[in-house]
N, CA, C and O atoms as CSV, one atom per row, in Angstrom:
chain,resi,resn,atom,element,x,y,z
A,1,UNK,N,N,-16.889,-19.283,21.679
A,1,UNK,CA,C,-16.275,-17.980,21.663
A,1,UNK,C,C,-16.194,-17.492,20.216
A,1,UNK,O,O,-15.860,-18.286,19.337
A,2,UNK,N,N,-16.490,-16.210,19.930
A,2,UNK,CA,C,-16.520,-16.152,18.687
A,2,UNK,C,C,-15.939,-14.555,18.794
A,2,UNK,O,O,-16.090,-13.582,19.533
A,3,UNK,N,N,-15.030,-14.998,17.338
A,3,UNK,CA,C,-14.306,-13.537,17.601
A,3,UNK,C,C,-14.236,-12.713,15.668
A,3,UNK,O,O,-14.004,-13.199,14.561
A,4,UNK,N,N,-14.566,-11.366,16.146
A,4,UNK,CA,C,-14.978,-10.769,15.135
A,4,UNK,C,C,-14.272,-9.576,14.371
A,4,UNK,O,O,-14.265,-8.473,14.919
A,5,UNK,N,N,-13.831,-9.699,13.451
A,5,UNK,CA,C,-12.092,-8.330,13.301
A,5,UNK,C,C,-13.356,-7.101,13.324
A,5,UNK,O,O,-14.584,-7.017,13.315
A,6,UNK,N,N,-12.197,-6.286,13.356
A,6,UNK,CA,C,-12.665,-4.754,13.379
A,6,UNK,C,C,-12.170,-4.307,11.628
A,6,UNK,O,O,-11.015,-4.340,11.203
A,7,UNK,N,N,-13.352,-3.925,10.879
A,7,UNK,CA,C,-12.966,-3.600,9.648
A,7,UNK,C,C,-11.800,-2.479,8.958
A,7,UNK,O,O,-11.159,-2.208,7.943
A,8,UNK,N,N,-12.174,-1.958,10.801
A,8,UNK,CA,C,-10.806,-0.078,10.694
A,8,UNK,C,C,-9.064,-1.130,10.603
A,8,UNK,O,O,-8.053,-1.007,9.910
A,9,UNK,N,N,-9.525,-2.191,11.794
A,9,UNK,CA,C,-7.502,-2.406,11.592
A,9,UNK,C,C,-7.933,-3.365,10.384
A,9,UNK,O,O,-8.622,-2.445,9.944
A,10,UNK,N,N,-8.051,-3.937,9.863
A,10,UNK,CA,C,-8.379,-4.959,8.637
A,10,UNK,C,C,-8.107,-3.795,7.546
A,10,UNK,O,O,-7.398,-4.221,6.634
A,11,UNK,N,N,-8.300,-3.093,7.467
A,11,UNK,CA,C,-7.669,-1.482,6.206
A,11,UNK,C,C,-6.703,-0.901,6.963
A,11,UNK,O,O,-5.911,-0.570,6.080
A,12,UNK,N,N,-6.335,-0.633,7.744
A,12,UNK,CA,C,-4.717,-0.547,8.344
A,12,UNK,C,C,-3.948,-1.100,7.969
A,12,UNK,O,O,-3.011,-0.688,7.284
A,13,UNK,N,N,-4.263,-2.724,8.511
A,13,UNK,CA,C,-3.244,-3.437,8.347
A,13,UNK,C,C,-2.762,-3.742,6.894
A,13,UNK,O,O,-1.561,-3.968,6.746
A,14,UNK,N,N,-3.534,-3.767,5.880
A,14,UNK,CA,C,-3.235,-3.701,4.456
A,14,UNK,C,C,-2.958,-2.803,4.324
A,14,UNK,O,O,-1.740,-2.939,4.436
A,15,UNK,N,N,-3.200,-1.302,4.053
A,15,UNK,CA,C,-2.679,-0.355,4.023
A,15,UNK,C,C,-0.776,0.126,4.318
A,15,UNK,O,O,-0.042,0.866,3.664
A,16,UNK,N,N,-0.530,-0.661,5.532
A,16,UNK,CA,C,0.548,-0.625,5.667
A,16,UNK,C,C,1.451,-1.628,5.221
A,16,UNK,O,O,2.662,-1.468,5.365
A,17,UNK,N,N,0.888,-2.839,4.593
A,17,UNK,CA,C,1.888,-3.727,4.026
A,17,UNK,C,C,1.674,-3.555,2.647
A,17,UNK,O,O,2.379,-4.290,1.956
A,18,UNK,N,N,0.667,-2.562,1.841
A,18,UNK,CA,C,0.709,-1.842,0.839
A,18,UNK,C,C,2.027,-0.990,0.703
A,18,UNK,O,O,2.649,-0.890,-0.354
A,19,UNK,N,N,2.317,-0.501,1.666
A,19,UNK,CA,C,3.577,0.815,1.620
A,19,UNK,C,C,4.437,0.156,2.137
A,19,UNK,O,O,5.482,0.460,1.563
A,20,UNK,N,N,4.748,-1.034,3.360
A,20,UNK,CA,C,6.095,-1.448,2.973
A,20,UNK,C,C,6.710,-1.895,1.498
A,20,UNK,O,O,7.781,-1.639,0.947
A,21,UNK,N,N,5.002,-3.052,0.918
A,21,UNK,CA,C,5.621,-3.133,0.319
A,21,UNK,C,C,6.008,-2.152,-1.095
A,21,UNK,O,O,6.790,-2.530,-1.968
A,22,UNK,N,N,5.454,-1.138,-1.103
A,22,UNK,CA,C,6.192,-0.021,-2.087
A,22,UNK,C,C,7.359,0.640,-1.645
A,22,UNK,O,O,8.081,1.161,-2.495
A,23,UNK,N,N,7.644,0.699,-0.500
A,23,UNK,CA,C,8.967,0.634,-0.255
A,23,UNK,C,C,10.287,-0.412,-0.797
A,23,UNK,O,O,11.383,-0.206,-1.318
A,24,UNK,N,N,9.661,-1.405,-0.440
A,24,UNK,CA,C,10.620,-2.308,-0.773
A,24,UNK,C,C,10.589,-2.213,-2.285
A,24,UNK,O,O,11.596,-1.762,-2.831
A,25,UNK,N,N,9.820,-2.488,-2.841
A,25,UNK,CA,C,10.087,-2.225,-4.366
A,25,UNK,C,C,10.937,-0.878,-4.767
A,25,UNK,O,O,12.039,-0.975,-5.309
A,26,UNK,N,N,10.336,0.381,-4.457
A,26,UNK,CA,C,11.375,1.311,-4.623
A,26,UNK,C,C,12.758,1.359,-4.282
A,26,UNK,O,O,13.469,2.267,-4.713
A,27,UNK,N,N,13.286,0.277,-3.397
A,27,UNK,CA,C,14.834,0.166,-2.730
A,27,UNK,C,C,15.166,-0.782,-3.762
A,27,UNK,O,O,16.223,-0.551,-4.350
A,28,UNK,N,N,14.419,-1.938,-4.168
A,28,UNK,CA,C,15.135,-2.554,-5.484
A,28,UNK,C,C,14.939,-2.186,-6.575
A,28,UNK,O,O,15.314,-2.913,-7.494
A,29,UNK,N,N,14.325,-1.008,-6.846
A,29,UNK,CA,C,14.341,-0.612,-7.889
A,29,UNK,C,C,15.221,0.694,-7.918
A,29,UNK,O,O,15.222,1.410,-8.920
A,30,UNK,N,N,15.729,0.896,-7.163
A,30,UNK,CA,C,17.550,2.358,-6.699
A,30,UNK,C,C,18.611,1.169,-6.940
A,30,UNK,O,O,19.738,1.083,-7.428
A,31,UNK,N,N,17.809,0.421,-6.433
A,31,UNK,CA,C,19.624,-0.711,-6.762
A,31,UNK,C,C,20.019,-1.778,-8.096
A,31,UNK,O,O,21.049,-2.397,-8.363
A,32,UNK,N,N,18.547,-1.661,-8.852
A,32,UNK,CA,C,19.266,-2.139,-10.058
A,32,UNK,C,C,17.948,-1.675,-11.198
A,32,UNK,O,O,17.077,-2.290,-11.814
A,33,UNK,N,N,18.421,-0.089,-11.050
A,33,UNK,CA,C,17.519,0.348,-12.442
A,33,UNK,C,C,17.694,-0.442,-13.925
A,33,UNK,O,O,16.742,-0.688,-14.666
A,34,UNK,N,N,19.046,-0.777,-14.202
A,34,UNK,CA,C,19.114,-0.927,-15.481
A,34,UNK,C,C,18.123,-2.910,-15.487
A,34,UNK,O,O,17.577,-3.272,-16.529
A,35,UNK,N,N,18.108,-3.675,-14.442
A,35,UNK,CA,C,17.848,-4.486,-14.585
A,35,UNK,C,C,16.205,-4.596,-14.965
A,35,UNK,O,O,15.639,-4.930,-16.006
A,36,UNK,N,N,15.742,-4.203,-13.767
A,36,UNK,CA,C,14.254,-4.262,-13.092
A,36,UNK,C,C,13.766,-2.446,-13.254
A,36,UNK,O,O,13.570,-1.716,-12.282
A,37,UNK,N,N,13.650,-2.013,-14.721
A,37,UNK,CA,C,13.436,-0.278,-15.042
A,37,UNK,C,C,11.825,-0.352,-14.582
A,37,UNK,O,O,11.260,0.705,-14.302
A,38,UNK,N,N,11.211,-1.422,-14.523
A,38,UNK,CA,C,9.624,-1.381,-14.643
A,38,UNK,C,C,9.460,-1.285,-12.510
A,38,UNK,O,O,8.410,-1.149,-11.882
A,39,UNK,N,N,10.472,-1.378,-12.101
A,39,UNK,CA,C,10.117,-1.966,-10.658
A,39,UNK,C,C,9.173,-0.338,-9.559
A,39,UNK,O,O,8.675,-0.260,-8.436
A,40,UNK,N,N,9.353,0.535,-10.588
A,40,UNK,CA,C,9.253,1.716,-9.792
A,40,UNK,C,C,7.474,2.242,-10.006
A,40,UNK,O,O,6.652,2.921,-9.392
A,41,UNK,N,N,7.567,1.259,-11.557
A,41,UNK,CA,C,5.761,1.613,-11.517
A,41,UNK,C,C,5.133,0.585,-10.566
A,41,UNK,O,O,4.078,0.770,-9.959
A,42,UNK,N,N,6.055,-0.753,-10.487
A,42,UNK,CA,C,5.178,-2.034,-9.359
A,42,UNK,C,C,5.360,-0.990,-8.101
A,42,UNK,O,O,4.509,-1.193,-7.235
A,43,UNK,N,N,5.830,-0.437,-7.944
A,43,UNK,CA,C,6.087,0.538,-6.815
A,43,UNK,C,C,4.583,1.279,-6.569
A,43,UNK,O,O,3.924,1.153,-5.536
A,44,UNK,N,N,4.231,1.997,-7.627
A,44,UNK,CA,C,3.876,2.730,-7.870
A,44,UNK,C,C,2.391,2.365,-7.369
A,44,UNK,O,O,1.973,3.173,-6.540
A,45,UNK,N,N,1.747,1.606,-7.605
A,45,UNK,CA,C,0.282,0.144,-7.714
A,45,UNK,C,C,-0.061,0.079,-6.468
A,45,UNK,O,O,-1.250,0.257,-6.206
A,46,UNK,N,N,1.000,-0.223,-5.256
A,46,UNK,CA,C,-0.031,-0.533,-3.788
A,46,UNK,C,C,-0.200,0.753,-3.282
A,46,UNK,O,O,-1.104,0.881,-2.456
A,47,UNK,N,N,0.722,2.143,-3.702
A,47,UNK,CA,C,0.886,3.795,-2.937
A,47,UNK,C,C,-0.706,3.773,-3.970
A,47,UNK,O,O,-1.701,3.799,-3.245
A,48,UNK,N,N,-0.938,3.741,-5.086
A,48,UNK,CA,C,-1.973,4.080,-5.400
A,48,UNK,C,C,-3.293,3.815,-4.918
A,48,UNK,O,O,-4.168,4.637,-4.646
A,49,UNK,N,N,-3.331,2.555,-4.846
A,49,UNK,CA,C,-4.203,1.812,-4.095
A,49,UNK,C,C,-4.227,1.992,-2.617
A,49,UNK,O,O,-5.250,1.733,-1.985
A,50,UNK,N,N,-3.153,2.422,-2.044
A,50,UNK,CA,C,-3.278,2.906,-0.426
A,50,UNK,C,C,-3.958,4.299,0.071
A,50,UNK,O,O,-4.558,4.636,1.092
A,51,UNK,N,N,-3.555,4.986,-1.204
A,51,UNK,CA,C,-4.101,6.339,-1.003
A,51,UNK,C,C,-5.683,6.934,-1.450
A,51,UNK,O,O,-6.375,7.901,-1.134
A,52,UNK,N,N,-5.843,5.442,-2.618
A,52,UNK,CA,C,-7.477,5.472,-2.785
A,52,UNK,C,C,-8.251,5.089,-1.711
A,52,UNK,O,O,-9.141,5.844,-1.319
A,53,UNK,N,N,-7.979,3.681,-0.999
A,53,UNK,CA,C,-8.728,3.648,0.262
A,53,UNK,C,C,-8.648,4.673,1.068
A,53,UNK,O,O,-9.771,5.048,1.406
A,54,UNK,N,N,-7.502,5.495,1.672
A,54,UNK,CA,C,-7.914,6.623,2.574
A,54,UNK,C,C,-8.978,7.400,2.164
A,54,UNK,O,O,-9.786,7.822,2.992
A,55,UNK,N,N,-9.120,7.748,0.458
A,55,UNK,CA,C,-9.747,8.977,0.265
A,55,UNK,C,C,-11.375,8.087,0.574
A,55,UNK,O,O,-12.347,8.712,0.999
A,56,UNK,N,N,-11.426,6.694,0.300
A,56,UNK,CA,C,-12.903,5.945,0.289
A,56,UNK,C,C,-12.818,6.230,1.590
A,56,UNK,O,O,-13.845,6.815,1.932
A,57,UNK,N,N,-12.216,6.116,2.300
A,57,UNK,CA,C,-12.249,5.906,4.007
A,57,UNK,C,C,-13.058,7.282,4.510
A,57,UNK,O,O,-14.106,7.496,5.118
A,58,UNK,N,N,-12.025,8.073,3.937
A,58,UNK,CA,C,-12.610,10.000,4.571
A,58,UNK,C,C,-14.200,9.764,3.530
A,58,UNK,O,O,-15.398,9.927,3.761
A,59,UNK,N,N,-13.901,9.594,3.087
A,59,UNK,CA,C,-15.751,10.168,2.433
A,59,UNK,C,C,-16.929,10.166,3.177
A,59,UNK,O,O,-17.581,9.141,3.377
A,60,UNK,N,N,-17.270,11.417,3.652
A,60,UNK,CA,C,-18.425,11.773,4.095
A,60,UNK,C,C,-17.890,12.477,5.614
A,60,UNK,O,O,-18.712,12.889,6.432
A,61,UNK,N,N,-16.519,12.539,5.831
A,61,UNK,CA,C,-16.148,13.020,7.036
A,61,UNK,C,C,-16.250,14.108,6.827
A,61,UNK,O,O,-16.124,14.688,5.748
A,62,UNK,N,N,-16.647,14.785,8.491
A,62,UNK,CA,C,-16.093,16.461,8.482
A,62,UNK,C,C,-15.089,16.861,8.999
A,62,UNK,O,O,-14.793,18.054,8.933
């Protein structure tokens, strides 16, 4: 039996544990700015990277 992922949920599924986890970074980074001031650009890194694959994703759509 051989079983074969689908490449669409394989970029989903990262995609979305990209943005939890920039979520979660942005909630610890509301709760201790003065500690962790850098936590909002680690924030910042997987939304970037989530939103570049969509735009690779759409390319060439109509």
């Amino acid at each position: 039996m051989t079983s074969e992922l689908d490449l669409r949920a394989v970029v989903l599924l990262l995609g979305a544990i990209g943005v939890l986890t920039s979520v979660v970074l942005l909630h610890l980074w509301r709760q201790n700015r003065e500690l962790l001031p850098a936590a909002a650009w680690w924030a910042a890194g997987p939304l970037v990277i989530f939103v570049g694959t969509v735009l690779m994703g759409l390319r060439g759509v109509r």
